[in-house]
C-alpha positions as CSV (number, residue, x, y, z in Angstrom):
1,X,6.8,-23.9,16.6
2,X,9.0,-22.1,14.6
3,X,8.9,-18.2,14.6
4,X,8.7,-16.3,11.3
5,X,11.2,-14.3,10.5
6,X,10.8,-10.6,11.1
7,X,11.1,-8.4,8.1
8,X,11.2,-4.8,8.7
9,X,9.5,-2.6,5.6
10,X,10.5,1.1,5.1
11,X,7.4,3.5,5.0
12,X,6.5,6.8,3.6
13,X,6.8,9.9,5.8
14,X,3.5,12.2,4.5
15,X,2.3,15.7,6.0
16,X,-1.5,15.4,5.8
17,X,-2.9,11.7,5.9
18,X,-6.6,11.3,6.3
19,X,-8.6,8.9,7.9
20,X,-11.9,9.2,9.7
21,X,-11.7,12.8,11.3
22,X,-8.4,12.9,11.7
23,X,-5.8,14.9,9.1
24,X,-2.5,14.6,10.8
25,X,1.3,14.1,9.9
26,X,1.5,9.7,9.2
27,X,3.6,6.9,8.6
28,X,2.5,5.6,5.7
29,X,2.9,1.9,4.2
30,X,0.4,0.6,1.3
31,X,-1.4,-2.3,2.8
32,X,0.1,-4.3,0.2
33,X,3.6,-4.9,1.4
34,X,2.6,-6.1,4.5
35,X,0.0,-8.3,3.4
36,X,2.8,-9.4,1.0
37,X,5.1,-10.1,3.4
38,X,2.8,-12.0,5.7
39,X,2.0,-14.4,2.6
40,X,5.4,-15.2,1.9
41,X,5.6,-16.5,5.7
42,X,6.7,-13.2,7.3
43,X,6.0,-10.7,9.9
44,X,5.8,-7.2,8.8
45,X,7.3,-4.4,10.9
46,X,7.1,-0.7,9.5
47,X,10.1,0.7,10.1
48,X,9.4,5.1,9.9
49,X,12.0,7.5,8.9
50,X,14.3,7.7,12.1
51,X,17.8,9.2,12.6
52,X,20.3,7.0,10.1
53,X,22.7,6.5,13.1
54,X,20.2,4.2,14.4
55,X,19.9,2.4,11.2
56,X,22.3,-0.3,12.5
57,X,21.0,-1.2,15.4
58,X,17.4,-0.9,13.8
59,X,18.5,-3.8,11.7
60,X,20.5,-5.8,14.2
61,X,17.1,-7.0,15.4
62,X,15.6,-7.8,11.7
63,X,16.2,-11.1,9.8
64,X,15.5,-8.9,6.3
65,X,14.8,-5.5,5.0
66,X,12.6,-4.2,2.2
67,X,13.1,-0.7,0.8
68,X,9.6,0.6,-0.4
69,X,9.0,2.0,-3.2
70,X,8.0,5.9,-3.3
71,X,9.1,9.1,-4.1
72,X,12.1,10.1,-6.6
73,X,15.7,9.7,-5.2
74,X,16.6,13.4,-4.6
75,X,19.5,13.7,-7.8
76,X,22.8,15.1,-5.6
77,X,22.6,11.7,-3.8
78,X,24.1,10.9,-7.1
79,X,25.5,13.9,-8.1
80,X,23.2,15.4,-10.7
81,X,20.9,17.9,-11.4
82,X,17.5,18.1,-11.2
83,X,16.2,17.4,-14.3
84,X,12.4,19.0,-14.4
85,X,9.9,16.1,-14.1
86,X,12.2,14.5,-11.4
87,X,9.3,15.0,-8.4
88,X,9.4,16.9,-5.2
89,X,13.0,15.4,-3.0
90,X,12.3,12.9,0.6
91,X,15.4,14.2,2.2
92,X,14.4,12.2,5.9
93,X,13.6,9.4,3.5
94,X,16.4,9.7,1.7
95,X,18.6,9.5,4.3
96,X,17.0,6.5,6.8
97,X,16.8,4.4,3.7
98,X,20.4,5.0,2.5
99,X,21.8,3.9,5.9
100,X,19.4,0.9,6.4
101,X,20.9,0.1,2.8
102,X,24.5,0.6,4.1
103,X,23.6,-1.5,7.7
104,X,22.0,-4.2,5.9
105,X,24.9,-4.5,3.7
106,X,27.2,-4.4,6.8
107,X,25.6,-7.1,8.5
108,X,24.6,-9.8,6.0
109,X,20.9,-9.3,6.6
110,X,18.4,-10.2,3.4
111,X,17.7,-7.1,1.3
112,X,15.0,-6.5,-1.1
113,X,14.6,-3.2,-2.8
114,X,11.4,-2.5,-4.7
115,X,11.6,-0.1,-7.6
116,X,12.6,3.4,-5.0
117,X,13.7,0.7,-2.9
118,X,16.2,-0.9,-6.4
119,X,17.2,2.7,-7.3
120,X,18.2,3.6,-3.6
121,X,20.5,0.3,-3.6
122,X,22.1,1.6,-7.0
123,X,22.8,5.1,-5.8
124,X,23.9,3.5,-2.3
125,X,26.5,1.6,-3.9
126,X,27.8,4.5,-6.3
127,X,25.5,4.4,-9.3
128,X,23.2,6.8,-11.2
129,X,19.9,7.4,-12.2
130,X,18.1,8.1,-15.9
131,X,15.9,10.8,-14.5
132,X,12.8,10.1,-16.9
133,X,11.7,7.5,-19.2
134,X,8.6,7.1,-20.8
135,X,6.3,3.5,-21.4
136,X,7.2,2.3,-17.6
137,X,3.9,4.1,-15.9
138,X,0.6,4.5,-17.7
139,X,-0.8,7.6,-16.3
140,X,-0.6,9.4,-12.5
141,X,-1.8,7.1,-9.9
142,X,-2.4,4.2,-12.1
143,X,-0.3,1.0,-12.3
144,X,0.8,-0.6,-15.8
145,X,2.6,-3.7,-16.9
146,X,4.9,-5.4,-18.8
147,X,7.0,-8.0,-19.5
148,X,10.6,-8.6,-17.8
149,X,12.7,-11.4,-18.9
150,X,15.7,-13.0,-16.2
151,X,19.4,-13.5,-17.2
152,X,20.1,-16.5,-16.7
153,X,22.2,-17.4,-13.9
154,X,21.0,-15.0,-11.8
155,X,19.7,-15.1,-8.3
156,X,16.7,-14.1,-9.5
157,X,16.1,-16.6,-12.3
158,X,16.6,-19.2,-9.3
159,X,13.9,-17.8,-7.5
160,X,11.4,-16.5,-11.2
161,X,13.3,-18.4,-14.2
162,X,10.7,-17.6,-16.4
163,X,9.7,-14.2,-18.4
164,X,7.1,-12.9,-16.3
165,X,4.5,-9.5,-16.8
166,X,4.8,-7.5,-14.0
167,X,2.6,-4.5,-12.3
168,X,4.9,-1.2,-12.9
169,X,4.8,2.6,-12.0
170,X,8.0,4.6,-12.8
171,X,9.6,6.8,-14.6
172,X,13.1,6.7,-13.4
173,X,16.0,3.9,-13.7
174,X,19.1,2.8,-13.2
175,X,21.7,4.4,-15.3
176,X,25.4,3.6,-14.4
177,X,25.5,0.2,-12.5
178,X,26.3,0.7,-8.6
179,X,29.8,-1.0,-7.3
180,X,29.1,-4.9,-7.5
181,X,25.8,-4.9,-8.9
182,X,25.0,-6.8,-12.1
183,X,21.6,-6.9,-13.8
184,X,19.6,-10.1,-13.3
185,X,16.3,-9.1,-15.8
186,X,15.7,-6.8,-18.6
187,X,12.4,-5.2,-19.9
188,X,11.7,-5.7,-23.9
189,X,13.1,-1.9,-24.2
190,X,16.8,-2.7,-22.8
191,X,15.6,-1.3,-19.4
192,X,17.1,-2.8,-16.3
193,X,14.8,-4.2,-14.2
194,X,16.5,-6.2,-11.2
195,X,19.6,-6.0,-10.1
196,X,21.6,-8.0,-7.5
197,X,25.0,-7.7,-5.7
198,X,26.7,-11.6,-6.2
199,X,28.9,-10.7,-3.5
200,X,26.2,-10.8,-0.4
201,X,24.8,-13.4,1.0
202,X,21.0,-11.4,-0.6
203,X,20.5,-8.6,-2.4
204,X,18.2,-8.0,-4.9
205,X,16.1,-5.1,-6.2
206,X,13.1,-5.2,-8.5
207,X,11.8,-2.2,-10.4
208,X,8.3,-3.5,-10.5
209,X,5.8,-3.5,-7.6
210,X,4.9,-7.3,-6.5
211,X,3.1,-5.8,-3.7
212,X,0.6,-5.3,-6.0
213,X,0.6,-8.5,-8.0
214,X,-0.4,-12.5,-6.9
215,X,3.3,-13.6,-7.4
216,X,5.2,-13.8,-4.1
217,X,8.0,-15.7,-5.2
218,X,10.3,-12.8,-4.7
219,X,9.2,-11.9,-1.4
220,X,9.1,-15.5,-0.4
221,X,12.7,-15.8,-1.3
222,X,13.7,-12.9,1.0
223,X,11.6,-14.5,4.1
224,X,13.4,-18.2,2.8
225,X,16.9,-16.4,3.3
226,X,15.8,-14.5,6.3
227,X,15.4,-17.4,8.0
228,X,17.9,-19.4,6.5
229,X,20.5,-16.9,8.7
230,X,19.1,-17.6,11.6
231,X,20.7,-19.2,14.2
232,X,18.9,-23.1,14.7
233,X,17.2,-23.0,18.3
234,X,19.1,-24.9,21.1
235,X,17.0,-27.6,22.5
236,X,17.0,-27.9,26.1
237,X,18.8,-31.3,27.4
């Protein structure tokens, strides 16, 4: 039997979770990411804020990586102010995710980031974020949609080639494009929406949530080139 490949999913880091009668300090992961994962023919591993120097050797033992969405990007990661509705900053966050970013890079490992997860990869690779825009989230704590369209060419047209509506819930994006990174869908407004980086063997972000959709064709893309890296198994003679 072959083993599914294990893709490790960055989590949320939140003072006061609460469940039964417990209110204690929690690792946090929406259920939907790792049910997502698990139907595109991977195993989920939550991978917590932990020190960054152990980022590399954190995903030395992964096939992929999925940067979760979440809180704002804290702005003097890319070297601007805090504009006023920018929310509260993830500093631990901040910096695990940033050097999982920068290890998976390193080592040729699958990378998804979802909308945190796409911004993070932009401001990883040099770029800057629009602080606020407005018609990308309908109201606090509830999902919207719309539709994104895919450039043609792209990785992600191979994987989506169609224009697809997508569940959304942010009010940030990508301003200047990181170093490498080119745009791979567009929302009707001009806002980018995926981007990838031609020059690794996977990258992409997305800046919707398919964790909360029924589409896992960009999920089951990572998993696909998760274990396409993979060394084949030697069979005993």
């Amino acid at each position: 039997m072959v083993s599914r490949p294990l893709i490790g999913v960055s989590t949320y880091l939140e003072a006061g979770a609460r469940w039964g009668v417990w209110e204690l300090e929690a690792a946090l992961l929406p259920v939907g990411y790792p049910r997502l994962v698990q139907r595109a023919g991977g195993l989920a591993a939550m991978l917590p804020p932990d020190d960054p120097e152990r980022a590399a050797a954190t995903v030395a033992r992964l096939d992929g990586v999925v940067v979760a969405g979440g809180p704002d990007v804290e702005p003097v990661r890319y070297g601007a102010e805090r504009d006023p509705r920018t929310g509260p900053p993830a500093p631990e966050r901040d910096a695990w995710e940033l050097a999982l970013i920068d290890a998976a890079l390193a080592a040729g490992v699958p990378l998804l980031g979802i909308c945190r997860g796409m911004q993070l990869l932009n401001v990883a690779l040099g770029g800057t974020l629009v602080q606020h825009i407005d018609g990308h989230a309908e109201a606090v704590g509830v999902f919207g949609g719309h539709a994104v369209k895919p450039v043609p060419g792209s990785l992600y047209a191979g994987v989506v080639p169609e224009e697809t509506f997508v569940p959304t819930y942010h009010h940030q994006a990508v301003g200047r494009l990181g170093e490498g990174l080119v745009p791979s869908a567009y929302a009707a407004d001009g806002t980018v929406e995926a981007v990838e980086l031609p020059s690794a063997p996977w990258v992409l972000g997305v800046q919707w949530h398919p964790e909360m959709g029924d589409d896992a064709r960009v999920m089951r893309a990572l998993v696909e080139a998760a274990a396409g890296r993979r060394a084949p198994a030697v069979t005993p003679g």
